[in-house]
Residue frames relative to the residue before (quaternion, step in Angstrom):
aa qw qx qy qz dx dy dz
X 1.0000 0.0000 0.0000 0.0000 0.00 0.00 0.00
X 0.2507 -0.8352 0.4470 0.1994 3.56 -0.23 0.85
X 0.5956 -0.6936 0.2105 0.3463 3.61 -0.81 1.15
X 0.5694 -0.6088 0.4543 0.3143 3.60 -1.03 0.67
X 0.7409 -0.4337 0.3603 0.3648 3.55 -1.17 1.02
X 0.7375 0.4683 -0.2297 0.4291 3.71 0.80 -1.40
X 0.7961 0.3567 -0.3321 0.3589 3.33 1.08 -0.86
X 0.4607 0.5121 -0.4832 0.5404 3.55 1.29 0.15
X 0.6650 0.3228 -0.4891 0.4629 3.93 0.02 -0.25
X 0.5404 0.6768 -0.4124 0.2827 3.56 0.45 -0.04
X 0.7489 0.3911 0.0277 0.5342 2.76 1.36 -1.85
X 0.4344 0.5646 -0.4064 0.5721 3.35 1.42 0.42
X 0.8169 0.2468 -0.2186 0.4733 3.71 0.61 -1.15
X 0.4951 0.5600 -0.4467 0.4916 3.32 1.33 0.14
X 0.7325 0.3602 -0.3611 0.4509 3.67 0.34 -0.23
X 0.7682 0.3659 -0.4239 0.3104 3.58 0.79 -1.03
X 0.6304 0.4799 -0.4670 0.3926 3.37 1.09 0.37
X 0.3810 0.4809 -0.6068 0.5053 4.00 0.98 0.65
X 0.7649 0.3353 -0.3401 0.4322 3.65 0.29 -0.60
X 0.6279 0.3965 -0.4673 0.4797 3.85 0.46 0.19
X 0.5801 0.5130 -0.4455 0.4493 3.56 1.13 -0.20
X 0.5341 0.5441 -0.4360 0.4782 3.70 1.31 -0.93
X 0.6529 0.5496 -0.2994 0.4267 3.78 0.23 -0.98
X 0.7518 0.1954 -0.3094 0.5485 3.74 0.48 -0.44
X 0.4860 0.6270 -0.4558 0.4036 3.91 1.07 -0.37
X 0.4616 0.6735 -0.1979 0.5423 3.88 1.85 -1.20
X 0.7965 0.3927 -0.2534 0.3837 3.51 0.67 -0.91
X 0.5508 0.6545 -0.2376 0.4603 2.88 1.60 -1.69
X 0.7702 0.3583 -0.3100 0.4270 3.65 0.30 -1.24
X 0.6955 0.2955 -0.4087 0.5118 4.05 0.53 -0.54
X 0.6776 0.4388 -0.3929 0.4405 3.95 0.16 0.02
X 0.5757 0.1861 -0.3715 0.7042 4.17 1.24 0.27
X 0.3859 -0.7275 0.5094 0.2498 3.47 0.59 0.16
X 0.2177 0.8365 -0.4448 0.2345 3.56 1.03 0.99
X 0.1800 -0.8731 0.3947 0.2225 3.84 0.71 1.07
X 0.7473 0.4325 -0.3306 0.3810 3.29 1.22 -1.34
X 0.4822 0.5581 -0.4655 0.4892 4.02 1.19 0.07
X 0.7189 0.3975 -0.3307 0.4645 3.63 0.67 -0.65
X 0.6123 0.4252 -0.3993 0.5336 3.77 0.80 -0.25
X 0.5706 0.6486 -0.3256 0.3844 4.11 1.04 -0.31
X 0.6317 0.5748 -0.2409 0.4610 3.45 1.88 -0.76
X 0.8150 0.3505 -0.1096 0.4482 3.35 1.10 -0.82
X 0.4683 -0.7940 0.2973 0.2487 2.89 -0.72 1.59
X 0.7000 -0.4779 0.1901 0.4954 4.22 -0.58 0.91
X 0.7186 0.3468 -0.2515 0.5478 3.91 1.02 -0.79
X 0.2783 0.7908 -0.4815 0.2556 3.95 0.87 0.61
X 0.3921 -0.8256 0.4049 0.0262 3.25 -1.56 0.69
X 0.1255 0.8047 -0.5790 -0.0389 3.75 1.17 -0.44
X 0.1022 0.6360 -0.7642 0.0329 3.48 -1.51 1.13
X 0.3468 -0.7960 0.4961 0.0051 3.03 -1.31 1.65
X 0.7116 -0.2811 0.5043 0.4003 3.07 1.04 -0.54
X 0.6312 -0.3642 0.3802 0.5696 3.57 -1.07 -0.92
X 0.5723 0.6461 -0.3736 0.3397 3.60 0.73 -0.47
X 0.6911 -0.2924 0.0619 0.6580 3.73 0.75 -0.86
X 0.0995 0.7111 -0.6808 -0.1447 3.57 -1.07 -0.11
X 0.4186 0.6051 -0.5884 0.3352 4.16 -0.46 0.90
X 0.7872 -0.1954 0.4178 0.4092 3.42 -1.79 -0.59
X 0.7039 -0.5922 0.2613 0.2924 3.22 -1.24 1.39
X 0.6593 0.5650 -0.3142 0.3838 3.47 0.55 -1.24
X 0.7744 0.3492 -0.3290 0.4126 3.28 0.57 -0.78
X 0.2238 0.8304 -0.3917 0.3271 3.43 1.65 0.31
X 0.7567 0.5087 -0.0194 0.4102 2.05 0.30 -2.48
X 0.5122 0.5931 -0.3447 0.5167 3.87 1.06 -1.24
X 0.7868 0.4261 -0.2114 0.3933 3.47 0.01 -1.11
X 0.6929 0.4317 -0.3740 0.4402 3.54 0.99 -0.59
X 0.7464 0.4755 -0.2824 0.3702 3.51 1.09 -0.96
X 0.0723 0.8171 -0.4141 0.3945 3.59 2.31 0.50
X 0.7667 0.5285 0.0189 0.3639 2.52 -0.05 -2.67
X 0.6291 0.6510 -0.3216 0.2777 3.37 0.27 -0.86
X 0.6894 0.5539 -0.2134 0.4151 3.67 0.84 -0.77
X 0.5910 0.3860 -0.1495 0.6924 3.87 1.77 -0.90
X 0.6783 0.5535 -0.2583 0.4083 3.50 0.86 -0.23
X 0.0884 -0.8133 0.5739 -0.0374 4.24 0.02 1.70
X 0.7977 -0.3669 0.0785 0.4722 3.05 0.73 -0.17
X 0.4150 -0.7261 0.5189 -0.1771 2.64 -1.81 1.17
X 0.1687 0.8308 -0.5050 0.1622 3.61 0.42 1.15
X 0.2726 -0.7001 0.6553 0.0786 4.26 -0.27 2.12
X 0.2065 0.7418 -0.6213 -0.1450 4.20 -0.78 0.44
X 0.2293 -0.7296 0.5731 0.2944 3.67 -0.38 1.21
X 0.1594 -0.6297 0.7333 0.2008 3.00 -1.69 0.51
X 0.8239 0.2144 -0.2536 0.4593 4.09 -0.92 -0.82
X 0.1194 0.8219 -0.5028 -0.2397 3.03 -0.99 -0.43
X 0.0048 -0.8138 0.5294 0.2396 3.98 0.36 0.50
X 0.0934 -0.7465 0.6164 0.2325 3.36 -1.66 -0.25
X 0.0129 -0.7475 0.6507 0.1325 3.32 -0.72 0.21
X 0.4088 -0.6518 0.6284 0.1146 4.05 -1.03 1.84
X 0.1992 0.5718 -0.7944 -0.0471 3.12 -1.93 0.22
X 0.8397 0.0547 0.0629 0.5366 3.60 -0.25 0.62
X 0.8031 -0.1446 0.3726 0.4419 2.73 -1.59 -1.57
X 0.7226 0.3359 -0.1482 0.5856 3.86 1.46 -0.23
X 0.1512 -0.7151 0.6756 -0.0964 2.95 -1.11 0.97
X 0.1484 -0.7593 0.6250 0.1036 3.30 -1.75 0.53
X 0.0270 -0.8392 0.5378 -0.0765 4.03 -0.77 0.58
X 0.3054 -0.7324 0.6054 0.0611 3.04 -1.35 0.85
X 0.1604 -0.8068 0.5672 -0.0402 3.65 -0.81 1.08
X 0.1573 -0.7511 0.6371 0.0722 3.11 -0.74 1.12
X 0.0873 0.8254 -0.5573 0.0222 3.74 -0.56 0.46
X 0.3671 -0.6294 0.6219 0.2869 3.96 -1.54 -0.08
X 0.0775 0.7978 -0.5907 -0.0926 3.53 -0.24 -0.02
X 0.2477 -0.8058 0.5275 -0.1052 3.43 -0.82 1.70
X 0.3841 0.7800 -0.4911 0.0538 3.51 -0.07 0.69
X 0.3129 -0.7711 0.5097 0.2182 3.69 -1.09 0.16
X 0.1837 -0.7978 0.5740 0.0197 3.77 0.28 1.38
X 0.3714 -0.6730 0.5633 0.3029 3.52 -1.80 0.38
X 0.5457 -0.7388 0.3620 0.1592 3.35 -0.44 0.82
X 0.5512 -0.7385 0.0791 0.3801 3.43 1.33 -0.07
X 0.5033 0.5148 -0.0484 0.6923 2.68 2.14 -1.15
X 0.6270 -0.5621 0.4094 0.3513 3.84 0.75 1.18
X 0.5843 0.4036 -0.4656 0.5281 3.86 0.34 0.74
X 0.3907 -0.6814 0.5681 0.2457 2.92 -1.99 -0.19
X 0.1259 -0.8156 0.5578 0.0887 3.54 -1.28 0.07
X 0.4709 -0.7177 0.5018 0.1069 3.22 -0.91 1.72
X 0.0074 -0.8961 0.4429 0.0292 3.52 -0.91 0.92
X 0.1674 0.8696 -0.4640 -0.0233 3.62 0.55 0.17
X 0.2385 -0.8282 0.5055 -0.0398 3.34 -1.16 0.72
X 0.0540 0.6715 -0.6906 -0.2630 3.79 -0.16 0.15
X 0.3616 -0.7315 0.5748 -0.0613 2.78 -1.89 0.90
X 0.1566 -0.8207 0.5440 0.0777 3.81 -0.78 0.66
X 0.2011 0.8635 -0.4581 -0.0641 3.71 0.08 0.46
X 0.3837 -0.7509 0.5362 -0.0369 3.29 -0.77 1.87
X 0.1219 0.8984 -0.4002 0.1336 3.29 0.28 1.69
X 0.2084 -0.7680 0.5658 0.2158 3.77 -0.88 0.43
X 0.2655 -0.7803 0.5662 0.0030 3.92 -0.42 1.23
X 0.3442 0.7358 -0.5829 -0.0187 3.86 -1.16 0.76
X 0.7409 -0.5703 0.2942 0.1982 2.81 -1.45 1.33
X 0.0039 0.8564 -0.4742 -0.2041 3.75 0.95 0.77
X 0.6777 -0.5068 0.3268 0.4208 3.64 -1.59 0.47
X 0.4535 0.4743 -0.5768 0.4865 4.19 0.72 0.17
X 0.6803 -0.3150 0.5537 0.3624 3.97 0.20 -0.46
X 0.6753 0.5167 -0.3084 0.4265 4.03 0.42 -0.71
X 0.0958 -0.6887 0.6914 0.1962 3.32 -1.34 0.75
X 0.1458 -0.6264 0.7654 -0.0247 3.51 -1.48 1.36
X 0.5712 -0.3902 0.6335 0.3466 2.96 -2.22 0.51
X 0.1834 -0.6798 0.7100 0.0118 3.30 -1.52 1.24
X 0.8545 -0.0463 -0.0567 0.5142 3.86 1.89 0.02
X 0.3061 -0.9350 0.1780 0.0211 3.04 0.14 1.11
X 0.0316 0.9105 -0.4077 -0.0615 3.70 1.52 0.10
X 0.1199 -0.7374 0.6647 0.0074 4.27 -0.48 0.78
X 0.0781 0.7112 -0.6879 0.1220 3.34 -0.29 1.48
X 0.0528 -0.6843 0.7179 0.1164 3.96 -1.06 1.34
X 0.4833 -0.6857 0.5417 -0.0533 2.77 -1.44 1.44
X 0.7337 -0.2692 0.0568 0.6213 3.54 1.50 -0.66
X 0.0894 0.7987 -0.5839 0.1145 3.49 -0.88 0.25
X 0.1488 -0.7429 0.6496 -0.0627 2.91 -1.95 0.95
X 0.0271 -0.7514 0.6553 0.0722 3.68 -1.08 1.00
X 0.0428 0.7711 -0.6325 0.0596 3.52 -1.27 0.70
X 0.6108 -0.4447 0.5597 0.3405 3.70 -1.08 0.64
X 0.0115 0.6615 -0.7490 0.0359 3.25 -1.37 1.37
X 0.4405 -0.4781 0.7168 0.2523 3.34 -1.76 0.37
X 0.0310 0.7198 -0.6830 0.1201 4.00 -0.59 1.46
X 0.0081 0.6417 -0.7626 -0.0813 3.26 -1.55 0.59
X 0.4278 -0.7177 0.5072 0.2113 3.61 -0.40 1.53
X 0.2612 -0.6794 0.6710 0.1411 3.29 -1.35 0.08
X 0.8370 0.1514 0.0143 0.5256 3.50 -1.23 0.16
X 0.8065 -0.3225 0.4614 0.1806 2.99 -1.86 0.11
X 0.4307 -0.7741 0.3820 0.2632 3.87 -0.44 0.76
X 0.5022 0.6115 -0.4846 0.3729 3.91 1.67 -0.33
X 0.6509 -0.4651 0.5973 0.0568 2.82 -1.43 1.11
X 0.8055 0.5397 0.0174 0.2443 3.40 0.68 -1.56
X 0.5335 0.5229 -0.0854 0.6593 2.41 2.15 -0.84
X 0.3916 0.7354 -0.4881 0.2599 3.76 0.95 0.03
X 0.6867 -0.4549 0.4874 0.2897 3.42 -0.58 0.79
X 0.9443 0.2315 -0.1815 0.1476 3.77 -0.02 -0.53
X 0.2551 0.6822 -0.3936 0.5609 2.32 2.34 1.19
X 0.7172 0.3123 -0.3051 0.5431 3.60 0.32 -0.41
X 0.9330 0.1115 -0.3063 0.1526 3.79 0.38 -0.14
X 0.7782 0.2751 -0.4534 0.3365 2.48 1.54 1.57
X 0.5819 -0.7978 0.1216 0.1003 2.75 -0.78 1.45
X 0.5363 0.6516 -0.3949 0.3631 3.33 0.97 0.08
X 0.6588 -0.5609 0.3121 0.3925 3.32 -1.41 0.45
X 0.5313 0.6357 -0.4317 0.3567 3.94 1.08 -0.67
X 0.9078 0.1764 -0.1922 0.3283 3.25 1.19 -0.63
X 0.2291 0.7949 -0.5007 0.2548 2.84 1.44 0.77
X 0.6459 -0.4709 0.4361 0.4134 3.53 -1.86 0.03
X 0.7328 0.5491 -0.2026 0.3471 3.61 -1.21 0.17
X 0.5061 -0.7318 0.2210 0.3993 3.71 -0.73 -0.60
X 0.0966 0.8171 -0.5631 0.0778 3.45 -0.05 1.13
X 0.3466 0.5970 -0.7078 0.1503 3.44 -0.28 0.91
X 0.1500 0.7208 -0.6453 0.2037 3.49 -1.26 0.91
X 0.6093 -0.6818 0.2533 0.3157 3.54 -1.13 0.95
X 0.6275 0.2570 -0.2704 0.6834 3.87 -0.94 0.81
């Protein structure tokens, strides 16, 4: 029996919102700086081009982001648009984002970095039910760094962020937990 008009618009807005959740899950993991949640998004044959920065198979992605991590106080991904366009089990999408971060400069200062951001992405539906980035394209669109005057705050874990402990559900727990519903 072939599927009723309603139940294909369902399943249309039922996935493109597993994949806007993947997109801010993307943010969540480089901005708590949670590697193994960010290696959970991409499916095992994934791609992540940065730019000049990295452009190969996830893992070394991932490798490259948790590099970074040590010069890196903070870190704030805010998606803004998001299209999708479904076919099946795959899907493609444009992200518009800001990406806000405040790096140590080497020389015991700090530097402000902001970036809009385009991310040209390829999404499949993997056989657990989950849509992950199966490619990952990082087009910056504009950007600016400048010397800031910082006075740090707190402690440099990542881990320690407040919104592990007060909230409690698995979506936002440390680590990888993406899974369907």
């Amino acid at each position: 029996m072939p599927e009723s008009t309603g139940d294909t618009l369902l399943e249309t807005l039922l996935a493109k919102e597993a994949i806007r959740e993947l997109a801010q899950l993307y943010s969540r993991a480089i901005d708590r700086q949670d590697i193994a949640l960010l290696r959970s998004l991409y499916t095992e044959d994934a791609t992540d081009s940065h730019g000049d920065h990295y452009d190969g198979p996830v893992a070394g992605y991932c490798a490259f982001i948790e590099s970074k991590l040590p010069i890196l106080r903070y870190s704030g991904h805010h998606v803004c648009n998001h299209l999708i366009a479904l076919a099946g089990d795959t899907a493609e999408g444009e992200v518009y984002a800001i990406a806000y971060h405040v790096l140590r400069d080497g020389a015991g200062g700090w530097v402000e970095d902001i970036r809009t951001v385009r991310y040209l992405d390829h999404y499949r539906k993997c056989d657990d039910g989950c849509w992950r980035f199966s490619k990952r394209v990082a087009k910056s669109d504009y950007g600016y760094s400048r010397p800031i005057e910082y006075e740090a705050e707190g402690p440099d874990d990542a881990a320690a962020d407040p919104s592990y402990s007060v909230l409690t559900r698995r979506l936002f727990a440390r680590g990888a937990n993406v899974a369907p519903g």
